[in-house]
N, C-alpha and C positions, 0 to 999 in steps of 0.2 A: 283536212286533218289538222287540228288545235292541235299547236304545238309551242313550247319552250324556247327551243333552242333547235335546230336544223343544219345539219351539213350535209353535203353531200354528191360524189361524183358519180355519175348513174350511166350507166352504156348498156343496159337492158333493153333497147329499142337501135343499138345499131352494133359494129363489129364490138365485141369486148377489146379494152386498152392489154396489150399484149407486155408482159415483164416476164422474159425468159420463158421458161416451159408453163409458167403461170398465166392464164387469161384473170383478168380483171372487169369482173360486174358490173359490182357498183359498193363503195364502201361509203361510210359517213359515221353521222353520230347524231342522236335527238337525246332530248331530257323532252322527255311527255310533259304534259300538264294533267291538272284531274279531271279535264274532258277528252282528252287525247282518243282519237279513233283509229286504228291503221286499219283494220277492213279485214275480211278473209280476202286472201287472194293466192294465185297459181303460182308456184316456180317453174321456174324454163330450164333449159338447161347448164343449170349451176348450183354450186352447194354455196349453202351461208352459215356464217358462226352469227346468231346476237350475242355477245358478248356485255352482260350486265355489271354495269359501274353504280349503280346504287339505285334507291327505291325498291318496291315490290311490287309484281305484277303476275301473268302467266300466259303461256307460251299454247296456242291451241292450232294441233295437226290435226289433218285429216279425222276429227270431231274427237281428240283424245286432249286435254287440257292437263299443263304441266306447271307447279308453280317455280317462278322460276325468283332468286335476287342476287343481290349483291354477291360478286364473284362467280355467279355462275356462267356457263357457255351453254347453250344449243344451236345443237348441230342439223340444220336441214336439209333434204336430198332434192333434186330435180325431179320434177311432176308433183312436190307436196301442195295442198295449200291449205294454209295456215295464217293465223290472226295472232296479234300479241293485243294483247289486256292490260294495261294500268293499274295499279291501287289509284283509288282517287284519294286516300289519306295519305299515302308515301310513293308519289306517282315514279314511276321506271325511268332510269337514265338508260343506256347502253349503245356500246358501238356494233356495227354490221361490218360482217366484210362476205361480197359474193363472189365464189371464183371457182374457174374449170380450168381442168390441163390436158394437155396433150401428148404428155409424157408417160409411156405406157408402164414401169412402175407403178406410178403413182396413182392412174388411170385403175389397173389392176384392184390394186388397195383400197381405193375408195370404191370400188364396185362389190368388193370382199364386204366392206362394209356397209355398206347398201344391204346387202341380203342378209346380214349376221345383226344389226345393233334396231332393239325392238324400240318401238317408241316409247316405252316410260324407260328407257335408259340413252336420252336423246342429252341428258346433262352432264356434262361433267366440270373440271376446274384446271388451269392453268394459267397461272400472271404471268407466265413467259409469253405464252401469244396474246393475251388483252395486250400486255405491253407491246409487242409488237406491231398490233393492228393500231394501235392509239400514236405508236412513234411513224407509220406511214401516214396516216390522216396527217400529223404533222408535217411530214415531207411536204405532202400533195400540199397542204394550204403555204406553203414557204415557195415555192420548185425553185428551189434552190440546183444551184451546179450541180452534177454527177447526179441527178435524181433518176431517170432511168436506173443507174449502176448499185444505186445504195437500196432502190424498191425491189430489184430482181431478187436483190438477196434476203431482201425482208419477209419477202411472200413467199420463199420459194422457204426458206426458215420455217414461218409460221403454218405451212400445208405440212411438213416433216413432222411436227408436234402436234399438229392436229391428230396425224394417222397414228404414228406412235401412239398417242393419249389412247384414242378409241380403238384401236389392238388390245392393248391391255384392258379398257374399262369392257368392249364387249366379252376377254375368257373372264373378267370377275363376275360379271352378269348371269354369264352361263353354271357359274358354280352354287348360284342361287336353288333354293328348293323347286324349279321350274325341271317341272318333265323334260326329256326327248322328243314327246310329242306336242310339248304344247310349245318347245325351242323350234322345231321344224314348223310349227303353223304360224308363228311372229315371224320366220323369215318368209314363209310363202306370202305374208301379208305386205311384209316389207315389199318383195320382188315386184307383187303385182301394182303396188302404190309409186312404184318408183320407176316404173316401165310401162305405168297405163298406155302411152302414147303408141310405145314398138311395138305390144304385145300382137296378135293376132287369132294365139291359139293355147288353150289354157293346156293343152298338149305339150306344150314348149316347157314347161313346166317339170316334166317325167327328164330333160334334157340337163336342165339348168342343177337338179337334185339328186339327180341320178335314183330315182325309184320311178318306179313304172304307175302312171295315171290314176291307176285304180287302189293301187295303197296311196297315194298320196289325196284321191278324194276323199276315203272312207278315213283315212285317220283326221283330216280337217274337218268331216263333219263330225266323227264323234268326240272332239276335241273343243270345236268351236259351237255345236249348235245350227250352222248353217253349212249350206253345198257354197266348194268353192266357186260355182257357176253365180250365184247367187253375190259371191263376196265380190268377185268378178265386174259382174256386172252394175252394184250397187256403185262401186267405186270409177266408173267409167259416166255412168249417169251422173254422179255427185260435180266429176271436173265439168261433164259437158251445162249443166246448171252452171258452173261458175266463167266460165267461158262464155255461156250465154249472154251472161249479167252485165262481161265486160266488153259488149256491144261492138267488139271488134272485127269475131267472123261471123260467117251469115251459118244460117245451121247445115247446111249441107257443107260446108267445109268443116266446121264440126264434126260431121258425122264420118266424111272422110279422115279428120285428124285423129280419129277413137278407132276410127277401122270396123263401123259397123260397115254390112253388106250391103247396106242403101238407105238411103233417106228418111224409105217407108218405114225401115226398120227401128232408125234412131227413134224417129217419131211415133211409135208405137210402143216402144221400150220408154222414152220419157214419160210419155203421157199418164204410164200405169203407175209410174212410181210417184210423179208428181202431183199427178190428176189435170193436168192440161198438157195441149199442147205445148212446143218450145215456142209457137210467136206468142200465142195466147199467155203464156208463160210470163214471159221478157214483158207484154204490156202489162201486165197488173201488178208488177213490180214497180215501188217508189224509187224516181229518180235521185239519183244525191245531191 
């Protein structure tokens, strides 16, 4: 990845750094260049703010592209994956911060919003938490005394503002000229994007919504165009593709991690959508 400028504390690949009820990802800061490439890739289980300090560029979920600049935040859920974009004339600065909690308020709330905040209202604006996430990068590059005491209360600050923010920015969303039915099909889109991994049974579904399977199919299709099995499905092939790419697991843990019924199955399901198999897949794809 061409880059500027690069910082960054990453705990993505072992225990997240623990500050109070807050886990700690990985936060940093890049200034792209105008060939800067970050990649599509998977989140785990953690939400991140990019938080943009200058340039223009855009923010691409789950194949929905958002332009994002100066002053803006997006906000991403666990199981998305997503690519940021560059201007290659006014290339993007921004800071990241990724974090999960275990504080079951706050746990609550950010699951409220998981299933409530659609993806073209993934932006919103506050310099109280840029400044915040900008004065802990600070910390972290000083570790200065009481650093522990001064970051608990900084993270645990900036997740308070975050929820608040997106409480309010998802009822002004909802007050938009957007149906009921087409509110309830961006959050069943949301839920299933953001629970690929747990899901099991699109049955679970009638639980989480509280309507019964068969309104909640027949208004998704006549809503969206396609069967939720279809939507399902699509988005369960798309991570197992991006997982594939990142040569980490073999494809039968893959196909355990998606929860298909077997191997045979994955591989049958890829192939149709792909048109190869997943090893055949993974080799004719160029290496980086």
């Amino acid at each position: 990845m061409d880059r500027n400028y690069f910082l960054e504390w990453n705990y993505l690949k072992v225990e997240p750094r623990r500050f109070g009820v807050i886990q700690l990802h990985q936060i940093g800061r890049l200034f792209c260049s105008p060939t800067t490439r970050i990649g599509t890739h998977l989140h785990g289980d953690c939400f991140e703010l990019t938080i943009v300090t200058g340039g223009e560029g855009a923010v691409v979920t789950n194949e929905q592209r958002l332009s994002v600049e100066k002053g803006d935040i997006y906000f991403s859920f666990p199981g998305d994956f997503h690519d940021i974009v560059t201007s290659e004339t006014d290339p993007l600065k921004y800071d990241f911060f990724a974090f999960n909690t275990d504080d079951p308020s706050l746990k609550a709330d950010l699951n409220d919003i998981m299933c409530t905040l659609q993806l073209n209202t993934r932006i919103f604006r506050d310099d109280r938490i840029g400044n915040l996430i900008s004065q802990a990068i600070a910390e972290l590059s000083a570790e200065e005394e009481y650093l522990q005491e001064v970051l608990t209360c900084v993270f645990l600050q900036a997740v308070y503002y975050i929820v608040r923010d997106l409480k309010l920015h998802t009822k002004q969303a909802q007050t938009d000229n957007v149906s009921l039915n087409e509110q309830l099909c961006y959050q069943i889109m949301n839920y299933i994007d953001t629970h690929v991994y747990s899901m099991t049974t699109l049955a679970e579904l009638s639980t989480v919504f509280n309507y019964n399977y068969s309104y909640l199919s027949t208004t998704f299709r006549n809503t969206t165009k396609r069967t939720l099995s279809d939507y399902y499905r699509s988005r369960k092939l798309e991570v197992a593709r991006l997982l594939l790419l990142q040569d980490k697991l073999s494809s039968s843990q893959i196909a355990e991690k998606l929860n298909f019924s077997s191997l045979y199955a994955f591989s049958k399901s890829f192939k149709s959508k792909f048109g190869k198999s997943p090893q055949l897949y993974k080799k004719s794809q160029p290496r980086p």
